[in-house]
C-alpha positions in Angstrom: 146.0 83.4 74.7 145.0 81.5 78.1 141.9 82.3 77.3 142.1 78.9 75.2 142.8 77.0 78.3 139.1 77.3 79.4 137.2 73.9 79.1 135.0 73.8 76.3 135.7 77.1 74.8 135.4 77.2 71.2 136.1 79.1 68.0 139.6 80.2 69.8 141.4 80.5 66.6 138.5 82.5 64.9 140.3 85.8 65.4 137.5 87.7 67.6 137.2 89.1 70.8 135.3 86.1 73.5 132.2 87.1 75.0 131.0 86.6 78.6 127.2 86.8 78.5 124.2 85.9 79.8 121.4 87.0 82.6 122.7 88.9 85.4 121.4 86.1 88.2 120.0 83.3 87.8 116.4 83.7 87.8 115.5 80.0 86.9 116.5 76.8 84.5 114.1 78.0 81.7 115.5 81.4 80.9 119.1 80.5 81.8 118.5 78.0 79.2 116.8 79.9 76.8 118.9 82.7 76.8 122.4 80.1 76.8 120.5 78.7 73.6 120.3 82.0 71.7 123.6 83.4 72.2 125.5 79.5 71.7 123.6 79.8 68.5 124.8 83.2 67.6 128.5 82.7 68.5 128.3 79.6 66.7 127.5 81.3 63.8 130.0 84.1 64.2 132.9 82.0 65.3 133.3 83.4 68.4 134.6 82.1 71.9 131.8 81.9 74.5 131.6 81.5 78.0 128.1 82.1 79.8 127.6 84.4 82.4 124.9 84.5 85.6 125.0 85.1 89.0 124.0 82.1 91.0 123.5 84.9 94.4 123.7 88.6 94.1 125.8 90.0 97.2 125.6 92.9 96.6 121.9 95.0 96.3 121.0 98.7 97.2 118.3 97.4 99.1 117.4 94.4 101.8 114.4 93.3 99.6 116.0 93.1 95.9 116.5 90.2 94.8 119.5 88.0 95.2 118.9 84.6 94.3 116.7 81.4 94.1 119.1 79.7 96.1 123.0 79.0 96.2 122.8 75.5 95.5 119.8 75.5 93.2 121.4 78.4 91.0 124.9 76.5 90.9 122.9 73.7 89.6 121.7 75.6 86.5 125.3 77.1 85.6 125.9 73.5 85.7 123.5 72.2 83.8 123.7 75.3 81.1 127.5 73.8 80.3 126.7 69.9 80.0 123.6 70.6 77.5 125.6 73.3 75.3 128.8 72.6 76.0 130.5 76.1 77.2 132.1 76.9 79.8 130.3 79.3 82.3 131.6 82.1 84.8 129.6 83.1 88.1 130.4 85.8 91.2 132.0 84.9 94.4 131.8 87.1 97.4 133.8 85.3 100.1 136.8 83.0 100.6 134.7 80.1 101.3 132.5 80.5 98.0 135.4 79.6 95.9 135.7 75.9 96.0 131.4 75.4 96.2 131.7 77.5 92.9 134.8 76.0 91.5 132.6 72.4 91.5 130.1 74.1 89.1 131.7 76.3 87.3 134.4 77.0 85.1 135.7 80.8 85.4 135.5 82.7 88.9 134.4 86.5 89.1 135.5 89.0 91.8 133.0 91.8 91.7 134.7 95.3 91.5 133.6 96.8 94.9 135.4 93.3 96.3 138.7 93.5 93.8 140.9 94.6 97.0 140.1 91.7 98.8 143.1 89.4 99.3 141.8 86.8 101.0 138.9 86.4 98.5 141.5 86.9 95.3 143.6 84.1 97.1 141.3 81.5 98.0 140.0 81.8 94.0 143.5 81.7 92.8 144.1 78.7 95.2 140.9 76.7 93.0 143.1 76.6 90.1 140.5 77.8 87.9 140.5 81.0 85.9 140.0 84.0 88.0 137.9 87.2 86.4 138.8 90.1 88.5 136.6 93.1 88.0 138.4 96.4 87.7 136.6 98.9 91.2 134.6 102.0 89.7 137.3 103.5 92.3 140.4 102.5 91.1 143.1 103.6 88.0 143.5 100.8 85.8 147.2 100.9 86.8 146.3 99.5 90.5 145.0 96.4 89.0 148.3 94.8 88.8 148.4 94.4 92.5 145.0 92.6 92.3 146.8 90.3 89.5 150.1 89.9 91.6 147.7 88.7 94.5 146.6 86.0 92.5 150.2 85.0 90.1 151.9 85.0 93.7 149.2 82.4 95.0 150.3 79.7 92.2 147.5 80.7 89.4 148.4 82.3 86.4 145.1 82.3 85.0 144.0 86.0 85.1 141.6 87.8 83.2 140.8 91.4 83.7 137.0 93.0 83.1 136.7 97.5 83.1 133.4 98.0 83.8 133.7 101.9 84.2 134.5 104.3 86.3 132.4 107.0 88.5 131.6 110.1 87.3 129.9 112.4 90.0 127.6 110.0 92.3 125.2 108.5 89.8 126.8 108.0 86.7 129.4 106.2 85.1 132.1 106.5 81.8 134.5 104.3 80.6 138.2 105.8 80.2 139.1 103.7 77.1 143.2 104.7 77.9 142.6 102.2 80.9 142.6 99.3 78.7 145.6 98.8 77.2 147.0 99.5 80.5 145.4 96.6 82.2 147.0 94.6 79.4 150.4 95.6 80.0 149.8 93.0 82.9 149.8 90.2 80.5 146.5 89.0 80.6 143.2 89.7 78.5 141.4 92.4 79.1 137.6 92.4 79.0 135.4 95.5 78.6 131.7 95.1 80.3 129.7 96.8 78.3 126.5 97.0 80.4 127.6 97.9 83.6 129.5 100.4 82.5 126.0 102.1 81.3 124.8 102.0 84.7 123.1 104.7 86.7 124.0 104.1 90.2 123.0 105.5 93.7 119.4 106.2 92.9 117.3 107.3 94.8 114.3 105.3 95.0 117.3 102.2 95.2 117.2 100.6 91.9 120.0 101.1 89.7 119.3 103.2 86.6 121.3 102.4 83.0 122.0 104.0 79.5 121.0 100.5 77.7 121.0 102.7 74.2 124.3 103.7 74.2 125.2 99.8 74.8 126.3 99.5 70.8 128.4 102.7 71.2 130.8 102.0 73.7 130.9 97.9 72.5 132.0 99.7 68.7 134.4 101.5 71.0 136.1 98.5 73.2 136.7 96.6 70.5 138.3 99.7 68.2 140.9 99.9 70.9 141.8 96.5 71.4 139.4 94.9 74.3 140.4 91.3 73.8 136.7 90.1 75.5 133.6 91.9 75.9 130.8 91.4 78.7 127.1 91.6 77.9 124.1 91.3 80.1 121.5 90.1 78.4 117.5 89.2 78.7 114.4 88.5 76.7 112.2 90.8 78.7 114.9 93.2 80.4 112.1 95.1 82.1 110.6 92.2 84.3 114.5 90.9 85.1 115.3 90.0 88.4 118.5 92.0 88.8 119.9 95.2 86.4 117.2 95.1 83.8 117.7 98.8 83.2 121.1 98.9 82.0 120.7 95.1 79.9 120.8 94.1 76.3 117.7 92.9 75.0 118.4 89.6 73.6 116.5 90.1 69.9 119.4 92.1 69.8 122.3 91.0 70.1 123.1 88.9 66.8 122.6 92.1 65.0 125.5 94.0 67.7 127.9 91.1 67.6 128.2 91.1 63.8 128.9 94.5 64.0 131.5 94.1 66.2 133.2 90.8 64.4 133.1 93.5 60.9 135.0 96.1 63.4 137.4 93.3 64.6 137.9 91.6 61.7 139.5 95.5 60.6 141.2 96.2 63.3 143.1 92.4 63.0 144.2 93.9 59.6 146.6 96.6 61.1 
């Protein structure tokens, strides 16, 4: 799988799903590291592949003052730093064609954030970075319209695509996850990743913070991997109800050894058929 191209990925050979996880945004260097600690330590243990996850500048809030970010340069700094002390790889968001080659010097997977997974010129100019290029599947769109997102990015000289459902809308403030959509995405030839917190979200609310479902977070992970997500993505914090950025709809990190060996028992069965 490509997915073994990343730089520093481990465990590739393990048989298990890869996880992208870590804080939504970067809030600071002490929690980004704490939290990369914990989970390096539990995929360690588990065998399985790990890339960490965090926004160095969130784009994209319901309101002007939520917060998006300690700072571009300061935030890309941490990824950074995050990969050289543990040695994984690390993913971040871009929102604009000129982002991608900042980010591509820190980091070493590039997200396009769903509402922004129509954007050729963004798609392009990540594609052009040579590094791999996480596109997230739009609440809006069938799973089978991601192939013109991929195409976008194969017919720009990168090959390294990875596709991420996280959920569709149902009604204004609420989201589901139509399982069928991933083995769809991955008739496109590429992994498919299911993100398990966002697609708990409670969008559009009033008061303009987004609500979540964080309980049913171990439900629909059980489910992606019974149907064959090849990567799961998990938001995660130590305190999720003072995080910066989508604490309502994140794992709390005390728990997430016990979910990932549930889901490595599941895999480890489904692998048998």
């Amino acid at each position: 799988m490509m997915i073994k191209n990343i730089p520093n990925i481990k465990h590739t050979d393990s048989g298990n799903f890869f996880l992208l996880a870590g804080p939504c945004a970067i809030e600071g260097e002490e929690i980004a590291m704490r939290i990369a600690e914990r989970v390096v330590e539990i995929t360690n243990k588990l065998e399985i592949p790990y890339i960490f996850k965090g926004s160095y500048r969130k784009a994209n809030r319901s309101r002007l003052d939520s917060f998006a970010g300690i700072g571009d340069e300061k935030a890309l700094k941490i990824l950074k730093k995050v990969s050289d002390t543990f040695g994984v790889p690390t993913v971040t968001d871009i929102h604009n064609p000129e982002e991608a080659a900042i980010a591509a010097e820190y980091v070493d997977v590039l997200q396009i954030p769903a509402f922004l997974c129509r954007q050729t010129d963004l798609l392009v100019a990540a594609a052009k970075t040579g590094k791999v290029v996480n596109i997230k599947k739009g609440q809006f769109l069938a799973a089978e319209s991601m192939k013109f997102a991929v195409n976008k990015v194969r017919e720009s000289g990168n090959d390294q695509v990875v596709l991420t459902d996280r959920g569709n809308m149902f009604g204004y403030q609420d989201m589901i996850v139509d399982y069928r959509g991933i083995p769809v995405m991955q008739e496109n030839n590429c992994p498919v990743v299911l993100d398990i917190t966002h697609s708990l979200q409670q969008p559009n609310q009033a008061g303009g913070v987004t609500g979540g479902r964080p309980e049913l977070i171990e439900t629909v992970a059980k489910a992606g991997i019974a149907v064959g997500a090849d990567g799961i993505f998990i938001e995660t914090h130590p305190d999720p109800a003072n995080a910066k950025s989508d604490g309502a709809n994140m794992l709390h990190l005390d728990y997430l050894e016990d979910l990932l060996t549930k889901l490595v028992a599941i895999r480890k069965t489904i692998n048998q058929f």
